[in-house]
C-alpha positions as CSV (number, residue, x, y, z in Angstrom):
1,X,-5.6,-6.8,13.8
2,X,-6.8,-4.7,11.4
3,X,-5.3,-1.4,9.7
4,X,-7.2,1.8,7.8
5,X,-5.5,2.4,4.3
6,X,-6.5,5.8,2.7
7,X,-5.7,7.3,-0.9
8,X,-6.6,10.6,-2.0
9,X,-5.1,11.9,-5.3
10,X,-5.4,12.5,-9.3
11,X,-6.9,9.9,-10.5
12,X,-4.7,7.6,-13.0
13,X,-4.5,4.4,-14.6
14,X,-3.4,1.2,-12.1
15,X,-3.8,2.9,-8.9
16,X,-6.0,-0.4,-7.5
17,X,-3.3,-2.5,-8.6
18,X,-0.4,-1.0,-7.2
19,X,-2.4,-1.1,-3.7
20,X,-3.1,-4.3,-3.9
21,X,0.2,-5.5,-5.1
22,X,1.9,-4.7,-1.9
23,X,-1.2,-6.1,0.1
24,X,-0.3,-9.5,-1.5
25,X,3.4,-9.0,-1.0
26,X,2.8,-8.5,2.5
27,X,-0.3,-11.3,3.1
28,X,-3.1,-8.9,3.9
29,X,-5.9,-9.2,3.5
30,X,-9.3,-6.8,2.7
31,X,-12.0,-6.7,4.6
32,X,-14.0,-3.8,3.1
33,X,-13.2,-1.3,0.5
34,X,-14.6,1.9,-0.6
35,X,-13.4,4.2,-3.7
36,X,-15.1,6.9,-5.8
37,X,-13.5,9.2,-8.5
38,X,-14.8,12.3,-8.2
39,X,-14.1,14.7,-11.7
40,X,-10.3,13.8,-11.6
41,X,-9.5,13.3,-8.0
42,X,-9.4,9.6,-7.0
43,X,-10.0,8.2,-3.0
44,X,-10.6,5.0,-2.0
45,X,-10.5,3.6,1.8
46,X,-9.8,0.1,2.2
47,X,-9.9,-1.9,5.8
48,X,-7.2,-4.2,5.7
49,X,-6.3,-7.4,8.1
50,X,-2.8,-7.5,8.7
51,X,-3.3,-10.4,11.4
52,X,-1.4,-12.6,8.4
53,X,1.5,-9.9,7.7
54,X,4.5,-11.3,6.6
55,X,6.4,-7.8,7.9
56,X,6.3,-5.6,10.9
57,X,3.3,-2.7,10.5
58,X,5.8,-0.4,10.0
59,X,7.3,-1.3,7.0
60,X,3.5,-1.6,5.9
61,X,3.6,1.7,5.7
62,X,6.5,2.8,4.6
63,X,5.8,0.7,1.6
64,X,2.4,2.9,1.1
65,X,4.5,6.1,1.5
66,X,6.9,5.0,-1.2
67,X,3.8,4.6,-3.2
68,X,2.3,7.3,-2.6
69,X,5.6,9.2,-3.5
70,X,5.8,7.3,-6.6
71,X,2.0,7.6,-7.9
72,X,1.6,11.4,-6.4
73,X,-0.8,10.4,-4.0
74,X,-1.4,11.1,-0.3
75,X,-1.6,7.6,1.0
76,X,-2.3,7.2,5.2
77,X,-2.0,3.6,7.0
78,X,-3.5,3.8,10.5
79,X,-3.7,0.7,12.6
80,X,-7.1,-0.1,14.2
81,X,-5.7,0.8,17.8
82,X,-5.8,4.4,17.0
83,X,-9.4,4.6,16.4
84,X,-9.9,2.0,19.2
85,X,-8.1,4.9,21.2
86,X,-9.9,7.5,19.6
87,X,-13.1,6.3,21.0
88,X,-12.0,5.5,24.6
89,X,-11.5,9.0,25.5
């Protein structure tokens, strides 16, 4: 089981390591990651197993929405089944 993590925001110092603290906190794991900082504005997409989670998916995110309130950031988890669904249809 896999899950989409996507940041989009000013970019500031220790944005990487906030993300990743809650990925260890939870026992996930990344698969792939992509970030870029373009002029001031930060995004970074990281494909995550959560097959390990220590926690239901949902508090997963809620953790990255706290962060993202927190940091000022628009922060989106999506589990792999949406874009499983997405490309059923």
């Amino acid at each position: 089981m896999k899950a989409v993590i996507t940041f989009i925001g000013k970019d500031q110092i220790g944005i990487v390591h906030k993300a990743t603290e809650i990925l260890v906190k939870y026992s996930l794991n990344i698969v792939d990651i992509n970030q870029t900082v373009m002029e001031d504005y930060f995004t970074m997409v990281m494909l995550v197993d959560i097959s390990q989670s220590t926690v239901e998916f949902n508090e997963i995110v809620e953790a990255y929405n706290r962060l993202g309130e927190e940091i000022g950031m628009y922060i989106k988890v999506q589990h792999e089944a949406i874009f499983d669904a997405m490309h059923q249809i």
